[in-house]
Each structure stands twice: as C-alpha cells, then as structure tokens.
C-alpha positions, -999 to +999 in steps of 0.1 A: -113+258-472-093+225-479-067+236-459-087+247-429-108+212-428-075+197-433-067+217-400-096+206-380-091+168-385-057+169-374-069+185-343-096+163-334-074+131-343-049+144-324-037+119-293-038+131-260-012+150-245+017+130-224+023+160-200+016+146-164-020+155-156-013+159-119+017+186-119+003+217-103+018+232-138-007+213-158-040+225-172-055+192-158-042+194-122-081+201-114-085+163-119-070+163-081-082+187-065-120+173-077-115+137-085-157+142-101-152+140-137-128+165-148-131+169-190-101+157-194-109+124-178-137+119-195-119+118-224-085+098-211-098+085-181-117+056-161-153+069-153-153+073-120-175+043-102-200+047-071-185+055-038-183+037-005-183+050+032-148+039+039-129+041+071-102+070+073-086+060+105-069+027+081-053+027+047-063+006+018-042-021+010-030-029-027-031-063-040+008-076-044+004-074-086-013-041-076-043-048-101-068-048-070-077-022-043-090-031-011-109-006+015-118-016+051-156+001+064-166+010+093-188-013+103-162-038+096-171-051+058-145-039+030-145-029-005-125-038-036-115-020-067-103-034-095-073-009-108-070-007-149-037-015-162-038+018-183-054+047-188-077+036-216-083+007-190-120+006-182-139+014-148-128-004-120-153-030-108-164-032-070-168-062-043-185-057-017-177-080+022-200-079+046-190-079+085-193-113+100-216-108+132-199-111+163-160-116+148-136-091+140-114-086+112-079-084+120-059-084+087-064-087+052-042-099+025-053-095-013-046-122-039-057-104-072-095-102-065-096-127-039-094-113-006-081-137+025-086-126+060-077-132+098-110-130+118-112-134+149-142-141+178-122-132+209-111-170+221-102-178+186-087-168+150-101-182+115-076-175+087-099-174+057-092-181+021-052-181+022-041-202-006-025-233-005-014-265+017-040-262+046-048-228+048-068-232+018-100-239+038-110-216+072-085-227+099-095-223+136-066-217+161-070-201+199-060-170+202-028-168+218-023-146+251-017-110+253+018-114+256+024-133+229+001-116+207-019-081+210-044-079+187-062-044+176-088-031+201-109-011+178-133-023+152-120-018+117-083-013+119-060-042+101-027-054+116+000-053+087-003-090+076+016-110+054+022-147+033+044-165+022+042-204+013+068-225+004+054-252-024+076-281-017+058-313+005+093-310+028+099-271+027+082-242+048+051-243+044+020-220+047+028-188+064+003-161+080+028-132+093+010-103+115+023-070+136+005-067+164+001-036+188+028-041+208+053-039+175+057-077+175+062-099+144+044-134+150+041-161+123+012-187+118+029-216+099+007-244+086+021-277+068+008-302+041-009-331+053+021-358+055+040-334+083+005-333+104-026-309+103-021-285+125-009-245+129+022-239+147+026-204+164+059-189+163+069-155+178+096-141+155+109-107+164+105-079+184+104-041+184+097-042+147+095-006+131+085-015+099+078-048+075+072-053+036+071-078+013+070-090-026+062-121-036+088-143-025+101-127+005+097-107+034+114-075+050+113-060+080+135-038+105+145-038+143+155-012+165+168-019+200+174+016+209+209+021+197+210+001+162+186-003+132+187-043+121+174-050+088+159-088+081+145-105+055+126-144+055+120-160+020+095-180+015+118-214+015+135-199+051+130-215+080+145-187+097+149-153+088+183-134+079+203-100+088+214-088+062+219-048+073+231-031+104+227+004+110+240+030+138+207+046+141+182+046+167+150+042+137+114+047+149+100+039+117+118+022+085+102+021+049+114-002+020+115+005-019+127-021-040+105-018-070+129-050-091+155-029-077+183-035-049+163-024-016+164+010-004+160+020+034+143+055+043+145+054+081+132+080+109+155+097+129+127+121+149+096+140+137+113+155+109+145+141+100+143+111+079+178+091+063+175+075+033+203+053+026+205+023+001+211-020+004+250-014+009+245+016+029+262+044+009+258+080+012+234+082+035+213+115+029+197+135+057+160+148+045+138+169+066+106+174+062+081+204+079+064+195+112+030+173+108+038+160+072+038+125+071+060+102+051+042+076+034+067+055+006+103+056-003+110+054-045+139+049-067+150+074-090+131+073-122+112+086-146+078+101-123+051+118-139+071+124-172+101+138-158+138+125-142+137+120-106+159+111-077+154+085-051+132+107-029+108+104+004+069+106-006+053+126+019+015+135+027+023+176+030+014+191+066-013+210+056-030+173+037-039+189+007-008+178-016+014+149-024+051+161-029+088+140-034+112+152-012+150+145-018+180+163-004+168+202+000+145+200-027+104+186-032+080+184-063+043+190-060+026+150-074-012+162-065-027+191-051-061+183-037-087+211-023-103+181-004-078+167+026-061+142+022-069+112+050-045+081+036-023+073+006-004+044+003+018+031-026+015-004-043+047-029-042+062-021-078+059+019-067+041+024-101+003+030-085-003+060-061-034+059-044-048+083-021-083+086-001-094+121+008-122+132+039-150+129+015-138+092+008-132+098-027-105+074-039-078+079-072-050+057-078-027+071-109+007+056-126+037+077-112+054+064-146+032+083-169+005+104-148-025+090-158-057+081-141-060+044-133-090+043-110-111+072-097-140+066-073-167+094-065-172+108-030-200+089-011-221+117-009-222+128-037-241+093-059-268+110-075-244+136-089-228+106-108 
C-alpha cells in the first residue's frame, strides 16, 4: 500500500516532460494542429486569450526584444500580444488601435508595448510615437512624389519599416527607414533641436531584395541583375557600408544573426535557395518543392530539443506544416490541420510565430518547444 501511494506521488509531482511538444513524433503535436486548449497546455501552457479578425494578406511584426506581438486588421486598426518569456509565463495581454478615419497606416514599428506608426492622409505622412530627438511627438512631412517614394495601395498592408537613432546632440539623429513598392529604401532623418527642426528625406538605395535590423544597425541587400551587394548602416553612420559581394543574381535575401556572425540565405529562382555565411564560405545549394515559401534563415543550434544545422525555415507547399530544410534533408517544427496564412520569426530566432486561416495565432520557443502565446480562432469566442 505504502509503496503504491509512494508511486502515485512521484507521478503526480513529476515535472513535465522536455520532449518538444511540436515534433510530429510527440504525443502533444495536436497542440498545432488545434491551437484550442490541448491538455497538455492546459497544464504547461498560456491559456489561450480571445481572438481577433486579423488580416492574412500581412504578417505580424515582433517587437525587436520579441516580448510583444503586433497584428494589422482589416479595417486598418491592429492588435498586440504580449509574448511570455517562458512557458509558465502567463496569458498574453491584448491592445487594441483603432483606424484613424481618413489616414492610412503605412508601417509600424514596435518598441516593447508601445507601437509607433507612419500614417499617412494622401498629401502628407505623420510618424507617430517614434522615440527620441523630435520624432517623439507626431511629425507632419508631405508626402514625397511617386518616384521618390511608392507608398502601398491597399488598405492594411505595412511597408517593412525601420529605426535607428543616434543619441549624441552632433551624431545621426532620428531615423524612420521604409521599403516602398517599387523595392526602394528611403530614410526620414530628424535632428535635435540645436541642428534645426525639421525632417530631411533621403533616398538610400535601390532594387533592395531584402532588409533587417537589430538594435543598433541595419541590413539590407542589392541586386543589380548580375551581383548580390550586401549593406549595413549603424545607427552612428551617416552613410551606409558594403561589406559583402556576391556573384548571384538574388531575388530575395534573408538574414540570421541571432548574436551570431550574419548568415545570408539568398534566392536563386522558385526553388533553389543558397545559403552562405558573413565570409562567404561553402556556399550550400537547397531546394525546396514548388509553392513552399521560405520564411527565416537560423544558425545551427539546439531547436526543439535536438542538434541542428544552419537550415532554411520554410512554410511547406501544401501550408499545413513548418519544416527546416538544410542540404537534402528537412524536419517537420509544426504540423497544423488548419492552413497556414503567415509565420514570421522574431530577431533573436528564439520565437516562432505563425497565423493560420481561422486567425488563430501561436508563437513557441524553437530552443525548448514550448508554448509562449496561443490565441483562439475568432470564431470560435464562446467556445473559450
């Protein structure tokens, strides 16, 4: 009797399991393919909060410390999510924006919970709550001509923005950096009040084909039609710097750096991708099936509890599953029975996040496969 009580504690005291909860393997991979309330989230897990209609057309964006979530709507408003630092981190908490009448939203950039934006009313742009030097309050600027600038046509879809802000009274200032339409990097620089009030417009490069940033600095690529020209601009540049050429004609280039040295994943066509890293060394050729879609580049680590290689993460074609792809080889992350409409990774590559067509939201740590935030499907609020 003893011995069988004795038994029955150590079970129920027991801590959960550290297997990966999203390998296809795993007893909870259901937990993707139904992000409602799995048992095993209700145990280990955030509860997941009340849904939003979100846009599916536009992926969320991640805050740069990746402890916020933001999600545009459709009638031009947005949501944020606050993502728990751990497992046993509580329910994320929601904000709700509201679409200003008569001016639309350009591009976002999230500061922890605070969201700044770049609205705009047709003849000018407003560049809300961007911290520091004078783009602390709402700035007014025109709107500069097509040619210069091409903003979005459709309701609801943000430009890739960025900031950077230089701190010193002489240095670079207060940067607002957007892609527009036309693959064109443009930079709205604003300066403390002893070098003069105003905004100064600046185009910076051309037939860009992709752009990150951390905090400090900003990356991007060119591609001219023969050669692949990698750049970066820190925030105490005036200018930015080439610090990469490649012999490839790149349509599209993603960055992973994750505190490591940068690593370039650049498309070649539909399906052939080539990863290569900062000193450009053994460059690998990965192809991927027709109608996937490549979404982040990682570093070899440790993902979901087991040793991987710097691999390409790639929406599957079919958009029910999340899979690494290196050399000839892939790994199933999630499986979902719901498809899959955006995912997007945050700037450390620790947070996953993926939106499926019933605009139920999950974001998990690759490092340890947990749940970090897990948002309901719209429809579904009085099953909650």
């Amino acid at each position: 009797m003893m011995r069988w009580l004795r038994t029955k504690l150590s079970r129920q005291l027991a801590p959960p399991s550290a297997a990966p909860v999203f390998s296809p393997a795993e007893p909870g991979a259901g937990l993707a393919r139904d992000p409602r309330m799995p048992v095993r989230t209700r145990r280990y897990g955030p509860v997941p909060s009340v849904g939003d209609t979100v846009l599916l057309t536009d992926e969320p964006r991640f805050a740069l410390c990746g402890d916020w979530l933001v999600a545009p709507r459709p009638d031009g408003g947005s949501v944020l999510h606050a993502v728990a630092n751990s497992v046993l981190g509580q329910p994320g908490k929601q904000r709700r924006y509201r679409a200003t009448p008569h001016l639309a939203e350009l591009g976002v950039v999230l500061f922890g919970k605070v969201l700044a934006r770049v609205v705009s009313n047709g003849a000018q742009l407003t560049f809300v709550r961007f911290p520091g030097m004078d783009c602390g309050q709402p700035r007014s600027v025109p709107l500069p001509p097509a040619q210069q600038f091409r903003a979005p046509s459709d309701q609801g879809r943000w430009l890739p923005t960025f900031f950077l802000i230089d701190h010193s009274p002489t240095g670079a200032g207060a940067r607002v950096l957007m892609l527009d339409q036309e693959r064109k990097l443009v930079c709205w620089t604003a300066y403390g009040h002893k070098q003069g009030a105003g905004m100064r417009f600046d185009e910076v490069a051309d037939q860009v084909v992709g752009a990150s940033q951390t905090r400090k600095l900003l990356i991007y690529a060119r591609s001219d039609g023969q050669r692949t020209t990698i750049h970066t601009l820190a925030a105490k540049a005036q200018q930015p710097t080439m610090i990469a050429p490649f012999d490839v004609d790149a349509t599209q280039v993603l960055f992973g750096h994750a505190h490591l040295p940068w690593l370039y994943a650049m498309r070649i066509d539909d399906t052939t991708w080539q990863m290569v890293d900062h000193n450009a060394r053994l460059p690998i050729r990965i192809r991927i099936a027709e109608g996937a879609r490549v979404i982040a580049v990682l570093h070899g680590g440790l993902l979901m509890g087991r040793r991987q290689a710097a691999s390409l993460l790639v929406i599957g074609a079919q958009r029910r599953t999340l899979e690494l792809h290196w050399n000839d080889q892939n790994r199933v992350l999630v499986r979902s029975d719901v498809p899959i409409a955006q995912a997007v990774l945050d700037a450390s590559g620790r947070r996953l996040c993926w939106l499926t067509d019933r605009n139920a939201l999950s974001v998990i740590d690759l490092s340890g496969g947990g749940t970090l935030l897990a948002v309901a499907p719209a429809p579904d609020r009085e099953a909650v």
